[in-house]
Structures are given as structure tokens and as C-alpha cells.
GUKOL-345236 format. One record per residue (C-alpha): residue number from 1; residue in three letters; x, y, z negated. Coordinates in steps of 0.1 Angstrom, whole numbers. Example, Ala and Ser with C-alpha at 12.3 -4.5 7.8 and 13.67 -1.06 7.14 Angstrom:
REM GUKOL-345236
PT   n res     u     v     w
PT   1 Ala   123   -45   -78
PT   2 Ser   137   -11   -71
END
This chain:
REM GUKOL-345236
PT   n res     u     v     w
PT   1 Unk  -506   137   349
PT   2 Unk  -542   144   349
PT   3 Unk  -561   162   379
PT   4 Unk  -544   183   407
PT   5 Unk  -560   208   427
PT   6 Unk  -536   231   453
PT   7 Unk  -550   257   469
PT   8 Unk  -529   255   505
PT   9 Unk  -533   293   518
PT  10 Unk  -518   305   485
PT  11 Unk  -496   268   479
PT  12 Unk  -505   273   441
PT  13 Unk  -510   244   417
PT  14 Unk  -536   237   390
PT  15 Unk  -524   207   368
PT  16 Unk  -546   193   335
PT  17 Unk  -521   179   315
PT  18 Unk  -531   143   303
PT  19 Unk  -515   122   266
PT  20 Unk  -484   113   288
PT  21 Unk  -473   147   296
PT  22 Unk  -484   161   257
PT  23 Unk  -461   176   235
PT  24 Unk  -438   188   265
PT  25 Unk  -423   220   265
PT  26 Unk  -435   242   292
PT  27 Unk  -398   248   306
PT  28 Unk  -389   213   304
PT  29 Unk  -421   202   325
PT  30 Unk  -411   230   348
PT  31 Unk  -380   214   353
PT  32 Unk  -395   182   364
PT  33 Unk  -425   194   382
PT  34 Unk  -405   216   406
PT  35 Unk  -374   195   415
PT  36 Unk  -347   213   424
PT  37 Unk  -353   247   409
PT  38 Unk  -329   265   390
PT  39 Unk  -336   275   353
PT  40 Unk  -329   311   363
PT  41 Unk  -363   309   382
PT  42 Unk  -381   288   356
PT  43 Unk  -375   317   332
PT  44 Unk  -385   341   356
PT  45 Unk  -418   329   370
PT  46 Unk  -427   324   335
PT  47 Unk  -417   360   315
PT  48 Unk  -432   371   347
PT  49 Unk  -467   361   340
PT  50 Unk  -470   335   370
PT  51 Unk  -473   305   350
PT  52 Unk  -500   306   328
PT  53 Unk  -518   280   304
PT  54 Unk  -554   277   304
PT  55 Unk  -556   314   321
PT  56 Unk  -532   330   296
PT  57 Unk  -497   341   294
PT  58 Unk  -475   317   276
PT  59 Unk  -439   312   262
PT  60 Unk  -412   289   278
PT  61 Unk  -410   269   251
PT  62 Unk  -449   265   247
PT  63 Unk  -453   223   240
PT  64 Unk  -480   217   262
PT  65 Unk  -512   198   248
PT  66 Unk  -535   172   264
PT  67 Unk  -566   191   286
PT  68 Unk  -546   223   291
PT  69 Unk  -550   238   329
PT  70 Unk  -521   251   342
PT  71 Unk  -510   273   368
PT  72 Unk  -480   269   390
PT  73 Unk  -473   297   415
PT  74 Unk  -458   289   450
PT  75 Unk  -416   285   449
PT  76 Unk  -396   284   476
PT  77 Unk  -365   265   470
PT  78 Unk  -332   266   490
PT  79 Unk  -337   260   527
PT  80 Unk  -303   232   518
PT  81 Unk  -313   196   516
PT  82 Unk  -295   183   486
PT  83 Unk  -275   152   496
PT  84 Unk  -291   120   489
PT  85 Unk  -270    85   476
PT  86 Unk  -260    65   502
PT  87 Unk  -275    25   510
PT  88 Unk  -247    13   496
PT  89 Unk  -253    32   465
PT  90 Unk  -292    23   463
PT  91 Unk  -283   -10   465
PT  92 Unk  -257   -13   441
PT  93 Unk  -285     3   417
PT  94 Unk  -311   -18   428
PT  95 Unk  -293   -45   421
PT  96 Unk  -283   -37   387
PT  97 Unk  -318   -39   374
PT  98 Unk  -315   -56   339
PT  99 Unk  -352   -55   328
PT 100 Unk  -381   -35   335
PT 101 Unk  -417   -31   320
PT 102 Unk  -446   -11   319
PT 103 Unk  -428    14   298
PT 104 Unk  -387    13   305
PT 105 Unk  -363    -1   329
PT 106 Unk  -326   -12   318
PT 107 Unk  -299    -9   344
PT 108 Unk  -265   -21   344
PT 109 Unk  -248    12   357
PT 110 Unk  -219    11   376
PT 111 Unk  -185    24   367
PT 112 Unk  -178    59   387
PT 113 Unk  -214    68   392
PT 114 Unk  -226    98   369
PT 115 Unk  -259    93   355
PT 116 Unk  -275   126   371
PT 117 Unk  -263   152   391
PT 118 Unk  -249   182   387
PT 119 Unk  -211   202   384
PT 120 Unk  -201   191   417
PT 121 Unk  -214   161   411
PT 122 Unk  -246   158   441
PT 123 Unk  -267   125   431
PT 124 Unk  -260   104   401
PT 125 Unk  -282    70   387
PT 126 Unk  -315    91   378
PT 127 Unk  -315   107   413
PT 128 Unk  -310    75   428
PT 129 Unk  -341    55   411
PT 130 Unk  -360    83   419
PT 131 Unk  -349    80   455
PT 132 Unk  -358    43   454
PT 133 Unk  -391    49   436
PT 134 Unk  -404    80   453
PT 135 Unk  -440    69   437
PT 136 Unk  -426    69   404
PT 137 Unk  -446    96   383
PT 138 Unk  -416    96   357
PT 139 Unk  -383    86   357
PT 140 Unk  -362    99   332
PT 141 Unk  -329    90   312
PT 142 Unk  -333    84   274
PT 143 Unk  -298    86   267
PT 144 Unk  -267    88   283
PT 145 Unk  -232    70   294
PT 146 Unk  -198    85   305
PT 147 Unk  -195    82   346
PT 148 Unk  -166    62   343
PT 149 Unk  -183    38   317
PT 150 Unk  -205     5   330
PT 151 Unk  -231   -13   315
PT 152 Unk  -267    -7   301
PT 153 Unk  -286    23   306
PT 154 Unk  -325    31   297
PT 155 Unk  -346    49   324
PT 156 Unk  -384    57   305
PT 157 Unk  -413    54   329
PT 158 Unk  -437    75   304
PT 159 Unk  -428   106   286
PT 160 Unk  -443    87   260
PT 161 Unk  -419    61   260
PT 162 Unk  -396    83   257
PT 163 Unk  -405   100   232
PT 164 Unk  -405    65   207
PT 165 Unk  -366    59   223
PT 166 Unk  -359    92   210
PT 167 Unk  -370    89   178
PT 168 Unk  -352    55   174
PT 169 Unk  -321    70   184
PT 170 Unk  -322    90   164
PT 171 Unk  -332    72   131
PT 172 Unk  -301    43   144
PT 173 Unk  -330    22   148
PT 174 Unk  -318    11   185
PT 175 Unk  -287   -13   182
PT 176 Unk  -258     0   208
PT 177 Unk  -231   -27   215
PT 178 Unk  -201   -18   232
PT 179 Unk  -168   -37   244
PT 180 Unk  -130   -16   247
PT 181 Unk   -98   -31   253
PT 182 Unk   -75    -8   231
PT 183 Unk   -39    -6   230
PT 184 Unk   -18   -27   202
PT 185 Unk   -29   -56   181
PT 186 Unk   -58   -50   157
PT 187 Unk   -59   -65   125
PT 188 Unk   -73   -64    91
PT 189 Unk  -113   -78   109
PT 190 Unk  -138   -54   108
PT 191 Unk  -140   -15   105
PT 192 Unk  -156    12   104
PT 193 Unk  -145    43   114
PT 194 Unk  -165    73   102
PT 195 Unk  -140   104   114
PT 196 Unk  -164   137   121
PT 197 Unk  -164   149   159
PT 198 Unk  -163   184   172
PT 199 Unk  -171   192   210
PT 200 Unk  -148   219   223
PT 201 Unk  -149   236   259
PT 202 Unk  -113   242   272
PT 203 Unk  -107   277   296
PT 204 Unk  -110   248   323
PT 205 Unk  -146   242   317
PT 206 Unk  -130   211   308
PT 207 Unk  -151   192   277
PT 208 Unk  -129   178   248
PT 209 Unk  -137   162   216
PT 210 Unk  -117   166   187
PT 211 Unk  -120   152   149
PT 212 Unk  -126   180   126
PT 213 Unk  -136   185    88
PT 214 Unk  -160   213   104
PT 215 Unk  -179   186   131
PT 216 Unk  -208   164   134
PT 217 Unk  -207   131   111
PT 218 Unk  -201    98   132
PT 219 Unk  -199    64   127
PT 220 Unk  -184    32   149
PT 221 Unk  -179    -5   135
PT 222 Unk  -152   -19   155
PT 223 Unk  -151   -54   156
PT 224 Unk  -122   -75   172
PT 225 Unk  -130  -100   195
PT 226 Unk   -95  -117   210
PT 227 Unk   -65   -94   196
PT 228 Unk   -31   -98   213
PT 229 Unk     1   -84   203
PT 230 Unk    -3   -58   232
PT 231 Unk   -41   -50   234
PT 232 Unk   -72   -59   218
PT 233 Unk  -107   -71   232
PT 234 Unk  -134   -53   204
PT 235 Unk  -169   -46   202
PT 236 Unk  -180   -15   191
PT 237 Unk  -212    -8   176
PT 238 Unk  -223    27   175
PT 239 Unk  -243    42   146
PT 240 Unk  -242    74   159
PT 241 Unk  -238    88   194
PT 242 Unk  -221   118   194
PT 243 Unk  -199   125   228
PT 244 Unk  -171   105   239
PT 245 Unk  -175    92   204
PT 246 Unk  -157    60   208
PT 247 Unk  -128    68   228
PT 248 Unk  -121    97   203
PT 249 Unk  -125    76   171
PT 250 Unk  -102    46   187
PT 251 Unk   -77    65   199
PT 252 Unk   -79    86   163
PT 253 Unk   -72    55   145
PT 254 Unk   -39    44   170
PT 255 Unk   -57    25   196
PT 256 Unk   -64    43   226
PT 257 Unk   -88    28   252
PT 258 Unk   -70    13   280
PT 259 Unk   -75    37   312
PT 260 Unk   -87    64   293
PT 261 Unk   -70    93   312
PT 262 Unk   -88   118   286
PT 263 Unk   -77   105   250
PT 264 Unk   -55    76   257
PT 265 Unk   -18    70   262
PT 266 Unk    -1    71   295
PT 267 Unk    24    41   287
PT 268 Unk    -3    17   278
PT 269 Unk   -22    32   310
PT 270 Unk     0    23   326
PT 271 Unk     8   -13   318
PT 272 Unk   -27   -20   321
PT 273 Unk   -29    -8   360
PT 274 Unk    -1   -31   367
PT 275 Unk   -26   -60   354
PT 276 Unk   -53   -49   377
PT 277 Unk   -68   -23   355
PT 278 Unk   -85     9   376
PT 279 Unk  -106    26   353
PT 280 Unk  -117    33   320
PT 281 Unk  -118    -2   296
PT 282 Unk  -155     3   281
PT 283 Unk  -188   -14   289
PT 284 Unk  -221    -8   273
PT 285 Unk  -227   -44   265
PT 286 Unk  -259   -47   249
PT 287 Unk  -293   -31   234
PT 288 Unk  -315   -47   206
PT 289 Unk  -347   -26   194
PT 290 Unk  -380   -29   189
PT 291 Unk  -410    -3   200
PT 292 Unk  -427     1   167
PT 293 Unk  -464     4   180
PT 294 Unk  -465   -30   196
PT 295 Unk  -437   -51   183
PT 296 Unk  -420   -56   212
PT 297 Unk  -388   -65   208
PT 298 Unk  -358   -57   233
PT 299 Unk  -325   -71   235
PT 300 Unk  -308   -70   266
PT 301 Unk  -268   -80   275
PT 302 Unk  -252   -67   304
PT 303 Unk  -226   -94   316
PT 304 Unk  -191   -81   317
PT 305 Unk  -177   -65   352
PT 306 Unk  -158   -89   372
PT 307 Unk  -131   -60   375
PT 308 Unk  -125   -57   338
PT 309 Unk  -133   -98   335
PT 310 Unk  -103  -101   362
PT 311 Unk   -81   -79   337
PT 312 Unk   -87  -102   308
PT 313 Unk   -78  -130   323
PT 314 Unk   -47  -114   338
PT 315 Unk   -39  -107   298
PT 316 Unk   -52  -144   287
PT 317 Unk   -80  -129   269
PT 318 Unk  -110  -142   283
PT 319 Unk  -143  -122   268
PT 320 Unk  -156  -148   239
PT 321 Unk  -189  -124   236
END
């Protein structure tokens, strides 16, 4: 991050942002920098006139540029210690290391933990590396997965990986594999599904998507992999990735995901807990991309969960992926 100097009678900061940190927004760094503050106070030190860049008064969203001095005024957070993951937890993330270099690590997340924290949720996997890697100077998601979906997730280790992952994202330059098991017998071989998603916030607070003329283009090329007369095994590969945009497009097109309790149907639900079934049916299976600066090609498979491996069986469809 570039040299640190805090004066301890006042507990201000003077950081020199370095390349890594350039191009940040002021707000976003903030954020980061002073863990656990809400944005409330971010706003307010900074309208305030107690951040300042290079010794002026700046903007929140000010993208910060290598060799700028800035100033960070003493906060005082909550007196509450936020609750930390438990061993078991750090272990089971630990262990789900897929790959890591210089630049990015790939987990395979666990069903029914939330990527990061927040709306009653305390800790999720982002909180948790960063509890196993208190030395890490970044550690942040590049995109994300539903909490009750497994498989692989990138953590970038330099804001200017992150950047790149970003960018490829969003050109669909980053291959995303998925596999569903979805109610009824698919046929007809491959398809894509390009239905348009809307997000929509119920009185609840409650987040539902919905396919509308009015919403966001999406794509998903369903492929079947094993297809019984009751449910089919499918890989999914994502072109774009809007919210829940999966679950909505199968269940759109008459094939809910089994143990979808959001989209799906509560007969097939059902059925499928009586063959083991105790969560949502969709793993993140596999990533394939390349950093364009370098070359370096990723492609990493995360191997099916031995819960939804157990349910296949169960149904005679053992995974051919």
C-alpha cells in the first residue's frame, strides 16, 4: 500500500497510495482500510473535510492515483467484537483451497456459508480467509455465489487482479460451468435460454427475480448430462451473471432446481428430500480463463459434493462430468 506513517497522540494515518491500490475510489478504500465502519461514517468523515488527498478536500467517489498522500482521521468503532467463524468453519475453508497463486486463490465454498457478512448474517467465506490470513494485504471476492450454492469461488490477492477478473467478467471472457439437477426429463440436447431478468425487492426485504420484457438481457446454455424420466443431471454454462440467474431461467423454462425453496416446486422438493436431498441442487463446477497480460491460463474443477454425489446415486445417475 505504499508508506505508513501514524501519528499515535492524535491515532491519524498518512497512507501513499502505491499501483496496487490505483484507480480505487476513495469510499471503496475507506471501506477496506477501516474494517468495520459503517458507510454512514465513511460519508461523513469525508463531506466533513477529515479525509483529505494530498492536503485537499476531496469527493467520495475520488479514484485514487499512485503517489497520493492521504489522510485518515482517528475512528472509533463499536466497543462490540464482531463474531468470528468458528475452527470448524476455518477448517472447512482451509480445506477447500482449490488453487492459489501470486495473484488469486480458488475455493471450493461450502453449501450454507454466505460469502461475506452482513443482514444478520455475522461472518461469511471472505471474513473467514481474512481470519486465516490476518497478514493478507488484500483479500477480496471477484464475484459472487448464492449461500446455499457449493463449488468454486475467486478470492483476488491484488486489487489489480481484480481489476483484470472484472473486466473478463464482464466481456464473458471467464468460462462459468455449473451443474443442477432439475425436475422432469430434458430433451431436445442443448439450449440456450436467453429470458431477460428483473431484480425485485418484496415488502419483506425479501430479493426476487422475475423474467421481464423491461430487465437485464441473460443468457445460460443448458446442457444435459444423464436425463431421467423424473429429473435431469445438466451443466449450465453461464454467459451472463445476473442474480439467481439460473434457478430463474430453469425453472422459467419448466424445470425447477431440485431444493430450490425460492423458484422451484414443492412436490419435486419434496421427492428429492426423501432421496437424501438437503439443500439447494447447484454446484459451481468449474472456471477456464486466461489473464491476458501473462497468458496464464486457469481452469479449475471443483469435484462434486459427496451430499449431492450420494443423491445421484440414490436416483442411478451417477455424475458423468
Amino acid at each position: 500500500m505504499g508508506t505508513s506513517n501514524e501519528n499515535k497522540a492524535l491515532g491519524v494515518q498518512f497512507l501513499e497510495i502505491d499501483e496496487e491500490y490505483a484507480g480505487q475510489r476513495l469510499d471503496n478504500f475507506l471501506l477496506t482500510r477501516l474494517k468495520g465502519a459503517p458507510k454512514s461514517l465513511i460519508y461523513r468523515i469525508v463531506r466533513k473535510g477529515e479525509v483529505r488527498v494530498n492536503k485537499g478536500r476531496i469527493k467520495p467517489d475520488y479514484r485514487l492515483q499512485a503517489g497520493d498522500v492521504l489522510r485518515i482521521p482517528p475512528v472509533r468503532l463499536g466497543e462490540k467484537t464482531p463474531a468470528k467463524p468458528s475452527n470448524q468453519v476455518l477448517d472447512r475453508i482451509a480445506s477447500g483451497i482449490l488453487y492459489e497463486d501470486k495473484r488469486i486463490l480458488i475455493i471450493n465454498k461450502p453449501a450454507g456459508i454466505a460469502v461475506h457478512g452482513g443482514s444478520g448474517i455475522n461472518f461469511g467465506v471472505i471474513e473467514a480467509l481474512r481470519a486465516l490470513r490476518p497478514e493478507a494485504p488484500f483479500l477480496e471476492l471477484v464475484h459472487r455465489l448464492d449461500r446455499d450454492t457449493s463449488g468454486c469461488l475467486i478470492i483476488a490477492k491484488k486489487r489489480s487482479a481484480l481489476r483484470v477478473l472484472h473486466d473478463l467478467l464482464r466481456e464473458n471472457r471467464m468460462a462459468k460451468f455449473y451443474l443442477a439437477l432439475l425436475r422432469g426429463e430434458w430433451r431436445g440436447g442443448d439450449r440456450i435460454l436467453d429470458f431477460p431478468l428483473r431484480k425485485n425487492t418484496l415488502q419483506s426485504g425479501e430479493r426476487v427475480v422475475k423474467v421481464s420484457a423491461d430487465g437485464k438481457p441473460a443468457r445460460s446454455l443448458f446442457s444435459p448430462q444423464n436425463t431421467k424420466a423424473a429429473a435431469s443431471l445438466v451443466q449450465v454454462r453461464l454467459e451472463t451473471g445476473r442474480t439467481h440467474q439460473i434457478r430463474v431461467h430453469a425453472a422459467h423454462a419448466g424445470f425447477p432446481i431440485a431444493g430450490d425453496e425460492k423458484y422451484g416446486d414443492e412436490e419435486f422438493n419434496r421427492q428429492m428430500k426423501e432421496q437424501g436431498l438437503k439443500r439447494l441442487f447447484l454446484h459451481a463446477h468449474q472456471l477456464d480463463f486466461t489473464f491476458p497480460d501473462d497468458g496464464q491460463r486457469i481452469n479449475i474443477t471443483a469435484p462434486l459434493p459427496d451430499d449431492l454425489k450420494q443423491v445421484l446415486i440414490k436416483l442411478d445417475m451417477r455424475n458423468r462430468v
